[in-house]
KOLMIRO-84483 format. One line per field, with one value per residue (C-alpha): residue number from 0; x, y, z. Coordinates in Angstrom, 1 decimal. Layout:
k (NUM_...)
u (X_...)
v (Y_...)
w (Z_...)
***
This chain:
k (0_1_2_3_4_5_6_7_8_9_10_11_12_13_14_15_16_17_18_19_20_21_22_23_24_25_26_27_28_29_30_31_32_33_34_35_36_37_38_39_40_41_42_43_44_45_46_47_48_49_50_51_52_53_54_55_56_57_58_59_60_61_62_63_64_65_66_67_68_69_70_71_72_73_74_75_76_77_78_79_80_81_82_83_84_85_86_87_88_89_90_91_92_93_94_95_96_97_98_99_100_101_102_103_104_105_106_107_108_109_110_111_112_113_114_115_116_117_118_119_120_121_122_123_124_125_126_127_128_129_130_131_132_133_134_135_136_137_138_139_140_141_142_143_144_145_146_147_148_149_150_151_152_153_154_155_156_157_158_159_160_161_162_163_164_165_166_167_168_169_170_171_172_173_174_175_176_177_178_179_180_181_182_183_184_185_186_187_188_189_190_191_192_193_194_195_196_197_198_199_200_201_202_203_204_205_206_207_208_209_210_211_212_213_214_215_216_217_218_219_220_221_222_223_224_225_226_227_228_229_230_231_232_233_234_235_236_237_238_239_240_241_242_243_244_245_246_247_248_249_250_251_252_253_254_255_256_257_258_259_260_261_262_263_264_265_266_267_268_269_270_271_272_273_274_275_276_277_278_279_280_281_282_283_284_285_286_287_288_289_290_291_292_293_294_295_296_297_298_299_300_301_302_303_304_305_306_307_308_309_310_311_312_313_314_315_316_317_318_319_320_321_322_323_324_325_326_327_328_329_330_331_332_333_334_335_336_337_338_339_340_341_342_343_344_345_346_347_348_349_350_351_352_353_354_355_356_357_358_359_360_361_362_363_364_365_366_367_368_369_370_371_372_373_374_375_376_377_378_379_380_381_382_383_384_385_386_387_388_389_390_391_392_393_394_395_396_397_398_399_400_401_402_403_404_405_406_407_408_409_410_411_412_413_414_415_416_417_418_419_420_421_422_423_424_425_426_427_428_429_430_431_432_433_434_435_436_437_438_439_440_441_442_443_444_445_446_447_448_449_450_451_452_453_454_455_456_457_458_459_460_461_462_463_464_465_466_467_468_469_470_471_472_473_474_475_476_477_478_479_480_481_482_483_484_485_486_487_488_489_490_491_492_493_494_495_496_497_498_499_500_501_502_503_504_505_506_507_508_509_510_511_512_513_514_515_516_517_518_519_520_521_522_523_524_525_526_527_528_529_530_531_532_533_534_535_536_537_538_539_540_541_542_543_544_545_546_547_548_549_550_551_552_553_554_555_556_557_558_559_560_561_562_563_564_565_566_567_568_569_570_571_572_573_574_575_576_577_578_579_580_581_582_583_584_585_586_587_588_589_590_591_592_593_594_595_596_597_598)
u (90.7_88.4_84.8_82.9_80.5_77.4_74.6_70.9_68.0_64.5_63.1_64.3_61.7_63.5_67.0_65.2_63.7_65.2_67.4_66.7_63.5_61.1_58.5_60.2_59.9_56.8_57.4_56.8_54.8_54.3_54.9_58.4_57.5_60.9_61.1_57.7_58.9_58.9_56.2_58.0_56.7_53.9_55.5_59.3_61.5_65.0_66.9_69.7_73.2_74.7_78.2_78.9_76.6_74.8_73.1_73.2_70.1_72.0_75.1_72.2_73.2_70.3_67.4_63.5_61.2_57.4_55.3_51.7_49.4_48.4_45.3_44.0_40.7_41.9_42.6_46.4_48.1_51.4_53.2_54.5_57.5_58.7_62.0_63.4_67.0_68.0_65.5_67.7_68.3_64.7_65.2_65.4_62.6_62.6_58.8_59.0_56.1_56.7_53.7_52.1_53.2_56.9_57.9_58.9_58.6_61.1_60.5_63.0_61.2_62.5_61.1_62.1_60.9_62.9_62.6_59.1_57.7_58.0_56.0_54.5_52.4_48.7_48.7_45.1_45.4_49.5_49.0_48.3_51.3_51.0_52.6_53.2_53.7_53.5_50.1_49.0_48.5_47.9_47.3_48.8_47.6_50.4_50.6_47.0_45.7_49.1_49.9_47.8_48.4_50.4_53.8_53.4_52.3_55.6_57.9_57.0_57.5_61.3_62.0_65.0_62.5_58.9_56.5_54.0_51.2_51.1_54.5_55.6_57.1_59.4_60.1_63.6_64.0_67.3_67.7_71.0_74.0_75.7_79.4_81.5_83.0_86.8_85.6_83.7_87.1_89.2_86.6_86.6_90.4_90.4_87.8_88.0_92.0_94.3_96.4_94.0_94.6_98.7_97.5_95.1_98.0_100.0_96.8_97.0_100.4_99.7_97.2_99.9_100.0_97.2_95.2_98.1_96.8_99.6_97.9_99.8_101.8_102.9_103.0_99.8_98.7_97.7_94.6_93.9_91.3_92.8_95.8_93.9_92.6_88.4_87.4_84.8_83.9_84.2_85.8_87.9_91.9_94.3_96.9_101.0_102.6_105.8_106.4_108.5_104.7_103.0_102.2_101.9_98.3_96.9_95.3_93.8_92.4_89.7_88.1_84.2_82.9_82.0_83.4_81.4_84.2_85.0_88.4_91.1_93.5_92.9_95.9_97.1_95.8_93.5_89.2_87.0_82.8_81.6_78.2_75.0_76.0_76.7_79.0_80.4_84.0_87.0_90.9_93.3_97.3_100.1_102.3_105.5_103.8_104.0_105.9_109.2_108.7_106.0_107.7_111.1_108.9_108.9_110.6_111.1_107.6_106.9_108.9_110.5_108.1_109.5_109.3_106.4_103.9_105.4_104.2_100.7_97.4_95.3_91.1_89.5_86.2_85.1_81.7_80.3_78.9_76.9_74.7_75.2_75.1_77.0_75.4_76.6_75.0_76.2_76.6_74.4_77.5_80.3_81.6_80.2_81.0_82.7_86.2_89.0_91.5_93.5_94.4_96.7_95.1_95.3_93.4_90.8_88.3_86.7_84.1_82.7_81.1_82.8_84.7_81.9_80.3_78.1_78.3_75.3_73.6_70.4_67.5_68.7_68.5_71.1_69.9_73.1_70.7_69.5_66.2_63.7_63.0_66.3_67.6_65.6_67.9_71.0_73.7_76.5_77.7_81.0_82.6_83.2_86.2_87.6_85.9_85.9_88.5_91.3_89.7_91.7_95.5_98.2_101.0_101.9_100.6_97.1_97.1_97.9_94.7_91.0_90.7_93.1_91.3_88.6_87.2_83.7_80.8_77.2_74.5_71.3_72.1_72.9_76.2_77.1_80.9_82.3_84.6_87.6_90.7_93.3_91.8_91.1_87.3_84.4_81.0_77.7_75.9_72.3_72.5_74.2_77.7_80.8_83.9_86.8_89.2_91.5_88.7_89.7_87.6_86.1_84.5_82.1_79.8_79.1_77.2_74.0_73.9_75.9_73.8_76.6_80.1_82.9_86.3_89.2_92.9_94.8_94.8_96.9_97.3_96.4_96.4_99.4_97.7_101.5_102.5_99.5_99.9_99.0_101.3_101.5_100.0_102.1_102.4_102.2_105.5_105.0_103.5_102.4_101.3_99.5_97.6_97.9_97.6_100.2_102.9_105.2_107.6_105.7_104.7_102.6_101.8_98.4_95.2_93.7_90.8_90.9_88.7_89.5_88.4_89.2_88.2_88.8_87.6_83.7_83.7_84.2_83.9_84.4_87.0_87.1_90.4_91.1_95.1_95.6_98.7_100.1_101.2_100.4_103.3_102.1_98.4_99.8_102.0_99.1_96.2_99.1_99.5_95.4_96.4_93.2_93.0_92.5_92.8_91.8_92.3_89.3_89.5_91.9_93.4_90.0_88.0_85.0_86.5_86.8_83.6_82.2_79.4_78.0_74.3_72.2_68.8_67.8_63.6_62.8_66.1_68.6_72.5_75.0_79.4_81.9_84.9_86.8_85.1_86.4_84.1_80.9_81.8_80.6_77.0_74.1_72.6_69.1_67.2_66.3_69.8_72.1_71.1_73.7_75.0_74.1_71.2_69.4_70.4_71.6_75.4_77.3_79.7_79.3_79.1_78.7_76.2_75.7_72.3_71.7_70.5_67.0_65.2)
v (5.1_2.5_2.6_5.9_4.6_6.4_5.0_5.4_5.7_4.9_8.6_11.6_10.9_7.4_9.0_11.5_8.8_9.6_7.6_4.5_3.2_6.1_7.3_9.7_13.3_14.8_17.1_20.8_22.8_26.7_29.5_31.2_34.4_35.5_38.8_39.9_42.2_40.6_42.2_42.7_40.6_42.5_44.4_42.4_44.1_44.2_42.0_43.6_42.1_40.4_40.7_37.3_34.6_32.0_30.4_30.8_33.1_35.4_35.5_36.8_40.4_41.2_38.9_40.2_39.0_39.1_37.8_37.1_35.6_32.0_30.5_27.6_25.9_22.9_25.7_25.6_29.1_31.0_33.2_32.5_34.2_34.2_34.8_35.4_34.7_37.5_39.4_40.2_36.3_35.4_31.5_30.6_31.0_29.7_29.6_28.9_28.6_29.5_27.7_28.9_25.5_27.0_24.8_25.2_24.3_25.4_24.8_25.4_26.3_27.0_29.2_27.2_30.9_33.5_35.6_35.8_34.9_35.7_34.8_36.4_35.8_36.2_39.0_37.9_34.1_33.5_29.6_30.7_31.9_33.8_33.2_37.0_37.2_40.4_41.7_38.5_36.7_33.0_31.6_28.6_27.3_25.4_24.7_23.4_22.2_21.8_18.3_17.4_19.8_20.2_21.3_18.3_15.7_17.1_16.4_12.7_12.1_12.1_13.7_15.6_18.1_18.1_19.8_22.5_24.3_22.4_22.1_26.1_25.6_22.8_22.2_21.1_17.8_16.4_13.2_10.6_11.8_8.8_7.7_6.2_3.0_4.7_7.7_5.7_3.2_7.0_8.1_5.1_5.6_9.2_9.0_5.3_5.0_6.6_8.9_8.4_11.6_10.2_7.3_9.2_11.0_7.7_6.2_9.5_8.3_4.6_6.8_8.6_7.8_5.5_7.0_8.3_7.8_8.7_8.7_7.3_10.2_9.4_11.2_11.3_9.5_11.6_9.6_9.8_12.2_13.4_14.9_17.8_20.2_20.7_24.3_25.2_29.2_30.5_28.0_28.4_29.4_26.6_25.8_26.9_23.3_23.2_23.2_19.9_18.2_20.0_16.6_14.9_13.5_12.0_8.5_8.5_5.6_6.7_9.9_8.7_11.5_11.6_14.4_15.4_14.6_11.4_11.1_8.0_10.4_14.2_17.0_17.9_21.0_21.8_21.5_19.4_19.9_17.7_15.3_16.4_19.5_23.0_24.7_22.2_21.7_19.1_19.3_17.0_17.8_16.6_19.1_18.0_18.9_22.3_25.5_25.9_29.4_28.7_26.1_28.0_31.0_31.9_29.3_31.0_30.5_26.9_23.8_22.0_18.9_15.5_12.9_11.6_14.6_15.9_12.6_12.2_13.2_16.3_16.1_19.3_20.7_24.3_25.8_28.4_31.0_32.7_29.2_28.3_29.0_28.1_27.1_25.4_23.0_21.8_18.2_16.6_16.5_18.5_21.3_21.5_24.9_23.6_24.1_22.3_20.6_21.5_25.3_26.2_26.1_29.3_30.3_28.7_30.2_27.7_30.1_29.4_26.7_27.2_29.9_32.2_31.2_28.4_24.4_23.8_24.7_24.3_25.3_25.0_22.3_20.9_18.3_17.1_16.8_19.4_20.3_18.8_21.9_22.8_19.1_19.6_22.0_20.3_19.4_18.6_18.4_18.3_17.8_20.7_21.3_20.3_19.6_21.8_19.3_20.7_23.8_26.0_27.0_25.3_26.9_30.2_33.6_32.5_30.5_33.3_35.6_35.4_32.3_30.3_31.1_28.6_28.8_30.5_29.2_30.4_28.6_30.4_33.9_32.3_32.9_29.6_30.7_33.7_34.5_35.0_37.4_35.9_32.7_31.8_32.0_31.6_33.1_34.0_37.0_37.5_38.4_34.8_35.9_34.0_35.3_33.9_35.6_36.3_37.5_41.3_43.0_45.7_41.8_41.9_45.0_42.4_40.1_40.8_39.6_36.6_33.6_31.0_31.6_28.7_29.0_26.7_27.9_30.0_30.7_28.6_31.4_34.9_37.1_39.6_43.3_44.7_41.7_41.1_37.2_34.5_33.9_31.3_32.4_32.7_29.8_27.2_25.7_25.8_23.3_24.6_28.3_27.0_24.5_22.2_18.7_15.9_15.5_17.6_15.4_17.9_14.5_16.3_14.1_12.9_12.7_16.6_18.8_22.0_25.2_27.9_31.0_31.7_34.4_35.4_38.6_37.1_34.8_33.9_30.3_28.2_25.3_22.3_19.9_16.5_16.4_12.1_12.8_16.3_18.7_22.1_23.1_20.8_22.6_26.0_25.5_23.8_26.5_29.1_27.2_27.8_31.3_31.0_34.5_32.7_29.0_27.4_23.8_21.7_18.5_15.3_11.5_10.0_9.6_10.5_13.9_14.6_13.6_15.2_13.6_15.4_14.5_14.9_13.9_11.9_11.6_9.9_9.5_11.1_9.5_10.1_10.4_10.5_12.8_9.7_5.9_5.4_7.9_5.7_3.6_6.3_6.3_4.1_1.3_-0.1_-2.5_1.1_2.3_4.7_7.0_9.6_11.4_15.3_14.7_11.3_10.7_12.7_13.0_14.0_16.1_19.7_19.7_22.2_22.4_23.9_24.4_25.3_29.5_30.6_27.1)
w (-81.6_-80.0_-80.2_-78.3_-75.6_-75.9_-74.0_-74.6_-72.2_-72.9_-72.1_-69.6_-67.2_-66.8_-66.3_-63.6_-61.1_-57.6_-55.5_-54.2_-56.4_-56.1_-59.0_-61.8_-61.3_-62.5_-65.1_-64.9_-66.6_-67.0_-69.4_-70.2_-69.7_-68.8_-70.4_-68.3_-64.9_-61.6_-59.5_-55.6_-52.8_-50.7_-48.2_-48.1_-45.2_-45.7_-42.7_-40.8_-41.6_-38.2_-37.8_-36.7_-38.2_-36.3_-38.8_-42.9_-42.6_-41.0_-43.5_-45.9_-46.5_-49.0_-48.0_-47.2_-45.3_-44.8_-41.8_-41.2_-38.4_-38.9_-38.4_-39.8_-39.8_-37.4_-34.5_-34.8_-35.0_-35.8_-37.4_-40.9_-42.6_-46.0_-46.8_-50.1_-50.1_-52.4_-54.0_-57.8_-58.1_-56.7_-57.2_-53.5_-50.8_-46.8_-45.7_-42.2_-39.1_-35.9_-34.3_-30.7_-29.0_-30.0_-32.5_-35.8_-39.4_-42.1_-46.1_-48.5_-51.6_-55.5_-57.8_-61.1_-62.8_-61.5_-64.4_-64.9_-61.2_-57.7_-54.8_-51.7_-48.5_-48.6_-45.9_-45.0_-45.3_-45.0_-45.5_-49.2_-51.3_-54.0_-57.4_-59.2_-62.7_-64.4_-63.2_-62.8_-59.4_-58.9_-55.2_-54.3_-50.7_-48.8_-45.2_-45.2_-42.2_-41.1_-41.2_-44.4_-46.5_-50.3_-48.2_-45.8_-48.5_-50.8_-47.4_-47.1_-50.9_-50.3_-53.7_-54.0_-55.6_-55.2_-57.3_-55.8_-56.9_-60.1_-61.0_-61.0_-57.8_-56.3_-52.3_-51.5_-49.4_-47.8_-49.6_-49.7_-52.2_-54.2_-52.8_-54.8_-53.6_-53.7_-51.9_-49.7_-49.0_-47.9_-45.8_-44.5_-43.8_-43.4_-40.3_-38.8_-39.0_-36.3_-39.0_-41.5_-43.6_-43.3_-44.5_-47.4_-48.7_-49.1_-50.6_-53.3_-54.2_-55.0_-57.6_-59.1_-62.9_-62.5_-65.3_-67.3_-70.9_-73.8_-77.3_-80.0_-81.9_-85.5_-88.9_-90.3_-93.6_-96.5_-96.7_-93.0_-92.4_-89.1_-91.6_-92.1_-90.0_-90.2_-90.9_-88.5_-88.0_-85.0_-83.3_-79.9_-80.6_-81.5_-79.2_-80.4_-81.4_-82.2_-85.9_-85.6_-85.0_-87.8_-89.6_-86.9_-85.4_-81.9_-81.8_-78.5_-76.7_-74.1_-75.7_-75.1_-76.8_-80.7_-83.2_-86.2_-88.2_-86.5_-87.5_-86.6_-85.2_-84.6_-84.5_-81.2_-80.3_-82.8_-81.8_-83.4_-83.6_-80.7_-83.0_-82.5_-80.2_-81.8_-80.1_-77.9_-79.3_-78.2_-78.1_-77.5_-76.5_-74.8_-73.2_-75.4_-78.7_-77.0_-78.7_-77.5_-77.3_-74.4_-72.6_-72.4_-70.9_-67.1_-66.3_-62.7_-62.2_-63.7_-62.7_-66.0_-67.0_-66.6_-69.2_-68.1_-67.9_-71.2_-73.1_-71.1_-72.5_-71.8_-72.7_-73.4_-74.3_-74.7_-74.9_-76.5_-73.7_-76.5_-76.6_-73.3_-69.4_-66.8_-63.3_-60.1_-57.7_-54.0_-53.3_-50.4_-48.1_-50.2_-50.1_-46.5_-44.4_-41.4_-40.2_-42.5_-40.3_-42.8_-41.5_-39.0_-35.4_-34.7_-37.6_-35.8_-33.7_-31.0_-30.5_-34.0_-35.2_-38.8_-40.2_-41.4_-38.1_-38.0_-39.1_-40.5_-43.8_-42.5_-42.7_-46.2_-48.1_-50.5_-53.3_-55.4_-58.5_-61.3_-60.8_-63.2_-65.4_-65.8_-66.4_-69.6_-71.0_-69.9_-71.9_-69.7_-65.7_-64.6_-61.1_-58.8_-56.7_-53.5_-50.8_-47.7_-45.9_-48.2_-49.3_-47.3_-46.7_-44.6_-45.4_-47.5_-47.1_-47.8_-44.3_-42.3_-43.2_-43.1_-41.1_-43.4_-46.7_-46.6_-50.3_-50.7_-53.0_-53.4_-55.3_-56.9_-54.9_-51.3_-50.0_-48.3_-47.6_-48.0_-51.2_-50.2_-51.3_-53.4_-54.6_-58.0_-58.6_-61.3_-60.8_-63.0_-63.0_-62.9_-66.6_-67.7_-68.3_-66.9_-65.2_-63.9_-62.1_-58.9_-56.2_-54.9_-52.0_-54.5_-56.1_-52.9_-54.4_-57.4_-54.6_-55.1_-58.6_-58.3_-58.6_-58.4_-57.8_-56.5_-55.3_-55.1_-55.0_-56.8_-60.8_-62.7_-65.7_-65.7_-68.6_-68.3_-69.8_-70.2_-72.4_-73.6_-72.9_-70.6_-67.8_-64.9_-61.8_-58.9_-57.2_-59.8_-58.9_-54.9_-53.4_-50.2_-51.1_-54.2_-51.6_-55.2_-52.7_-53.1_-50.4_-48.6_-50.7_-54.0_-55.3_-57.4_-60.6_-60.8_-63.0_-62.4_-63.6_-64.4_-65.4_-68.0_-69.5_-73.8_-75.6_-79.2_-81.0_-81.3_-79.1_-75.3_-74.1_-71.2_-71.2_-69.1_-69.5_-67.9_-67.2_-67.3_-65.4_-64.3_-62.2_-62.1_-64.2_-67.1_-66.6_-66.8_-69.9_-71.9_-70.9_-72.3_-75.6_-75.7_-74.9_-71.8_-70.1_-66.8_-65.7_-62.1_-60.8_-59.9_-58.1_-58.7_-58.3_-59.6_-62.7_-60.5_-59.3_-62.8_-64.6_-67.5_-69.2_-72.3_-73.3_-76.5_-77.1_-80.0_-80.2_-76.5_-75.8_-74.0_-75.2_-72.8_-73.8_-71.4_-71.8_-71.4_-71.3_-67.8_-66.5_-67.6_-64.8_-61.9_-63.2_-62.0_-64.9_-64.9_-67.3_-69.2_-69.3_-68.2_-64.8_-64.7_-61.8_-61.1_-63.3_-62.3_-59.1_-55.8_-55.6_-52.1_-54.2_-56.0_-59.5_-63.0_-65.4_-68.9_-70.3_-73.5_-73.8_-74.8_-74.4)
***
């Protein structure tokens, strides 16, 4: 195994300046008072659902508002409304002035507290807002004068996030996401090129087996410590290998991140202690290692691996989700909520701006970054899924319903797309805990306490309750119903990502793999050899689409791996060190987090 890159920066604040030169985020400060109750804003008023959306506020099913007269000392005068988003997530606020000349001013503010504060409009001075906590109640005065004040001051700083009313709150500003010079060279193709997306597709292909890595498989040395298998309690489930490859081990090439028992070669299919992290664990497999018993399974429902998949390497790490949560954040331009020219045209309405009715996410305001206080607690990001160009159905019986299926994602309580029927789906609860699962109608009652929740496809496994097993999901082996990208030629081998769910009797956790060359056959049959309850594919074809950094602090620093060394390559450098995407700089794409419970 070559050496791990792990690269050092020279403090968090460093690794949190914002895009394009400007200061470090100032740090926030505040009590954790998260167990205290959330006192209700003053007077909220529940606004009607509309049945056709104009505008994200209106998609809103379970968002209050509260309005006052404005007016300030200068003479200008208003009304000002507070809206908060939805009232059982509380993280997201839109304070917006409609002034007596008729124009407007929106604010997209974040309450980095929602568990121990809400805010509300000072009904007799609305250019205050009030911060409740408990009994408590702090003012914060925003608006000013108008054109001086705190809000107007954070707005020209051109931070992602902006800190308010000393650091307990945060205003939201549009800011620039990062683009990778190879997604930057297929948009380039994809928008400026007559046929681009032909032309894209080709592109994908000269990708295929780019990244294919196949670690070295050989009997392993008694005195190699890789020969036997580390004891570690309640670690995730082993994957079935066939018996043939019991003494055999894995020397892989590109893993980037370091195992506490740091071994030459590891066993394929057994986890291994990420260093420095409890319970952050690491797997490595190829899917001819396999138990014959598995791959000889279903085989109506999975196409039979070529040699080439069989021998190619799969990355995986799990996470505890009794240390851990799960959260999601938009990118600056992806997953955006207009049309995909993917669908069929009649699925399209040209009445509507997009397919839950408008174009646009604003007012809102997406950042592509972690917020400051919660970067703290951060121990990995991931990348998201696809964006909203492919994130809907062609072909199959997905493409004839609901528009073509676009996939539905919400971030901090806010729908920004509708979840949809049918397609393979993780979301978080207002309580922490993680599901993944095929979204049904009866789903939609759980929306008022989903704080994230992102779609993309159809499940790769599902657990089978009759058998008691995990099973391929339906369309793993068709190309067009399974909306898996490629070609209409199912050239379907590339690098992929993918998402899974693992539970054992203590313990549930949440797995994300890194397929170096696959299709979804080879995904399904190595997520049933980990016996995963439910699996869902991510995004593919690039290192960058499939990005997972993992970070640790050491004193000052914060050390940054890579689930493979490659991936190093996407982040930003600076005399100090490593800037990492998601959390020290903007990204245009959607991305995961984890942060580490009760800190």
């Amino acid at each position: 195994m070559k050496s791990l890159r792990r690269r050092p920066l020279t403090s968090l604040a460093f690794a949190l300046a914002a895009l394009g030169g400007a200061q470090p985020w100032q740090a926030m400060t505040g009590a954790a008072a998260a167990a205290q109750q959330i006192a209700a804003p003053a007077e909220p008023t529940p606004v009607p659902a509309v049945a056709t959306p104009t505008s994200i506020l209106e998609l809103q099913p379970f968002r209050q508002s509260a309005s006052s007269n404005l007016a300030l000392d200068n003479g200008l005068s208003g009304t000002a409304t507070l809206i908060n988003l939805n009232p059982t997530i509380n993280a997201w606020y839109l304070l917006r002035v409609l002034w007596r000349d008729g124009s407007q001013s929106s604010y997209h503010l974040e309450n980095p507290q929602p568990r121990a504060q809400s805010l509300a409009l000072n009904p007799r001075h609305p250019e205050v807002v009030e911060l409740l906590r408990g009994n408590s109640r702090e003012s914060c005065k925003l608006l000013g004068d108008g054109t001086n004040g705190p809000l107007a001051e954070a707005s020209k700083s051109h931070l992602p996030y902006a800190s308010l009313c000393e650091g307990r709150l945060f205003l939201r500003n549009p800011v620039k996401g990062h683009v990778t010079r190879l997604e930057a060279e297929a948009e380039f193709v994809r928008n400026q090129v007559w046929g681009g997306e032909k032309i894209t597709v080709i592109f994908h292909h000269l990708l295929e087996d780019t990244h294919r890595e196949a670690g070295e498989l050989r009997a392993a040395a008694a005195q190699n410590p890789g020969a036997v298998a580390p004891a570690i309690e309640d670690a995730p489930i082993p994957a079935l290998v066939d018996p043939k490859y019991a003494d055999r081990v894995l020397t892989p090439s590109g893993l980037g991140l370091a195992l506490e028992t740091a071994p030459g070669a590891v066993r394929p299919g057994v986890w291994y202690a990420a260093r420095d992290n409890p319970g952050v664990y690491v797997s490595l497999i190829e899917p001819e290692v396999i138990d014959e018993t598995i791959l000889e399974s279903h085989k109506g429902a999975v196409n039979t691996l070529d040699s080439v998949e069989a021998g190619s390497l799969c990355y995986l790490v799990a996470f505890d989700l009794d240390r851990f949560d799960l959260g999601y954040a938009l990118g600056t331009e992806h997953p955006s909520v207009e049309w995909s020219d993917h669908i069929q045209p009649a699925m399209r309405d040209p009445k509507l701006a997009g397919p839950d009715g408008f174009g646009t996410i604003s007012p809102l305001v997406s950042t592509g970054v972690i917020n400051p206080e919660t970067a703290r607690i951060t121990v990995a990001t991931f990348a998201g899924g696809f964006k909203r160009m492919h994130g809907a159905f062609k072909y199959g019986p997905l493409a004839t319903v609901n528009h073509g299926s676009h996939y539905g994602f919400l971030e901090n309580g806010v729908v920004f797309s509708r979840l949809q029927p049918q397609l393979a789906t993780v979301f978080v609860l207002d309580d922490g805990s993680v599901r993944l699962k095929s979204w049904e109608a009866q789903d939609d009652q759980l929306l008022p306490r989903i704080r994230y929740a992102r779609q993309n496809g159809v499940p790769l496994v599902e657990f089978d309750e009759r058998s008691q097993s995990t099973v391929p999901g339906h369309w793993v082996n068709q190309w067009g119903p399974g909306n898996w990208s490629g070609s209409e030629e199912v050239k379907l081998r590339t690098l992929r990502a993918a998402m899974a769910s693992q539970e054992t009797s203590r313990k549930h956790f949440l797995i994300y793999a890194v397929f170096s060359d696959a299709t979804p056959s080879a995904m399904a049959r190595v997520f049933q050899a980990y016996r995963c309850r439910y699996a869902m594919h991510l995004d593919m074809n690039a290192l960058e689409h499939s990005y997972l950094a993992l970070y640790r602090r050491s004193g000052s620093q914060l050390v940054v791996e890579y689930l493979i060394d490659g991936m190093s390559e996407v982040d930003k450098m600076n005399s100090g060190g490593t800037v990492p995407r998601f959390l020290g700089y903007p990204d245009n794409r959607d991305f995961f987090f984890i942060t580490r419970r009760g800190q």
